[in-house]
C-alpha positions as CSV (number, residue, x, y, z in Angstrom):
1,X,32.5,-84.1,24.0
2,X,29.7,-86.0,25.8
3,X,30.1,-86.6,29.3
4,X,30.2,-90.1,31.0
5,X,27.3,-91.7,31.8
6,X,26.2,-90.6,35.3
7,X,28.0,-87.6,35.7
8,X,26.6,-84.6,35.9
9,X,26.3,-80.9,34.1
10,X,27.2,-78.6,36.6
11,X,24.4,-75.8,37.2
12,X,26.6,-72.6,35.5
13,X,26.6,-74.5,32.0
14,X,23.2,-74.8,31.9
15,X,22.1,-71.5,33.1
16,X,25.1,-70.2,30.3
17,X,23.2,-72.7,27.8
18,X,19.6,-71.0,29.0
19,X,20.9,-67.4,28.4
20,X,22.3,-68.0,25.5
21,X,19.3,-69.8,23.5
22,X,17.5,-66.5,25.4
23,X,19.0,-64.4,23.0
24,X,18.6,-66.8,19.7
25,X,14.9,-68.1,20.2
26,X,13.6,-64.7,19.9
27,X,11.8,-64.7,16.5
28,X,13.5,-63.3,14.3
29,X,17.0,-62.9,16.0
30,X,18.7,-65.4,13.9
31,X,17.7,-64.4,10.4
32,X,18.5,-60.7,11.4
33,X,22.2,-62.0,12.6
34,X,22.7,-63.5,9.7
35,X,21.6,-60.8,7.5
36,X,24.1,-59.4,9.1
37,X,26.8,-61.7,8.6
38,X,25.9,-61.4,5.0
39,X,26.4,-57.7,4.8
40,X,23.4,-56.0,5.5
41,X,23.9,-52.3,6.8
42,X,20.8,-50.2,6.9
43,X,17.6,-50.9,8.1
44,X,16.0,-51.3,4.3
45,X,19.4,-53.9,3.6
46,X,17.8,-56.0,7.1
47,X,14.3,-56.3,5.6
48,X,15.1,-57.1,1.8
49,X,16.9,-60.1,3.7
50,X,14.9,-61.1,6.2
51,X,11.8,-61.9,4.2
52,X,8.3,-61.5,6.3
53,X,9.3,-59.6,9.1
54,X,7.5,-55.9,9.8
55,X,9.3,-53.0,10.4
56,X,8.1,-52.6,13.7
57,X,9.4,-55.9,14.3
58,X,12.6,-55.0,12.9
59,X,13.5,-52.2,14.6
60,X,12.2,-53.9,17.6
61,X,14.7,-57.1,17.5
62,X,18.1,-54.5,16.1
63,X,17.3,-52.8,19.6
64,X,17.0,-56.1,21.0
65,X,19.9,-57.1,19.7
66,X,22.3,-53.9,20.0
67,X,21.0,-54.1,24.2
68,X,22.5,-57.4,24.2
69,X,26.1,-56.2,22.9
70,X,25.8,-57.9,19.1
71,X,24.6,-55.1,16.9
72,X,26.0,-51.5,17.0
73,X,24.2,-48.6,16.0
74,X,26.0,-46.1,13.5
75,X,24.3,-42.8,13.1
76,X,25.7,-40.9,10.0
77,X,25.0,-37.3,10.1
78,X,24.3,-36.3,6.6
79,X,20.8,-35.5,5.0
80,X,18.5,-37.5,5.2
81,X,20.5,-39.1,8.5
82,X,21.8,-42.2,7.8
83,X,21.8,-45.0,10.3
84,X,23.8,-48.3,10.4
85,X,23.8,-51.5,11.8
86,X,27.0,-53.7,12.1
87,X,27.8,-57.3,13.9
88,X,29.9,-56.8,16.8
89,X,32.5,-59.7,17.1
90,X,30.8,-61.3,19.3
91,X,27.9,-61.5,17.2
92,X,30.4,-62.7,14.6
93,X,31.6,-65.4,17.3
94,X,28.0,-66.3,18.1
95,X,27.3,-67.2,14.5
96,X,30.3,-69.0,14.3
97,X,29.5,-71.3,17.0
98,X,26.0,-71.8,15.3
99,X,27.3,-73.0,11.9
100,X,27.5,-76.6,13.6
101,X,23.6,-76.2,14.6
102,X,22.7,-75.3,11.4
103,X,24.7,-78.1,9.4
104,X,23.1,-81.0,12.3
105,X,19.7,-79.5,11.4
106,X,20.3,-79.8,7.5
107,X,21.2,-83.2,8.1
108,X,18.2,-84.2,10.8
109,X,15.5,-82.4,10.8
110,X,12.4,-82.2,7.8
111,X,12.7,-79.5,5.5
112,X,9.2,-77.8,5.8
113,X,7.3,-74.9,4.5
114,X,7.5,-71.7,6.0
């Protein structure tokens, strides 16, 4: 999928590629996604599986995140109010096409301590 030498990327693929690693570069965006993908619901399910990150933080990057179309915001009325957090498919199809990111950087770059 590479293209020949000497021709060129036209300009909308890399603005796509630009706005695309907008939204996963944010600290903490990709752990919270694939908390997520994992089955995290509420807000307490995020942060027992996204280890470090402040609430503040948290609630910051699920706004984030839900302005950007991939997380939807559930409020259960009940007491206390509940409120719930669920992958929209295109968050589902963003992870998806990540997989292959994640496996190259098993494969090349040097595991190091967090």
């Amino acid at each position: 999928m590479t293209n020949p030498p000497g021709t060129a990327v036209d300009e909308e693929s890399c603005h796509r590629i630009l706005r695309a690693i907008d939204i996963i570069g944010v600290r903490w965006a990709g752990p919270i996604l694939l908390a997520g993908a994992r089955g995290a619901r509420r807000f307490t399910e995020y942060r027992a599986m996204v280890p470090g990150i402040s609430d503040p933080q948290l609630a910051l990057r699920l706004k984030q995140l839900q302005g950007r179309g991939l997380v939807e915001r559930t409020v259960i009325p009940s007491t206390p109010v509940q409120i719930r957090y669920a992958l929209t498919p295109g968050a589902e199809e963003l992870i998806s096409a990540l997989q292959p990111l994640s496996h190259w950087s098993e494969r090349h770059l040097p595991h190091t301590e967090a």
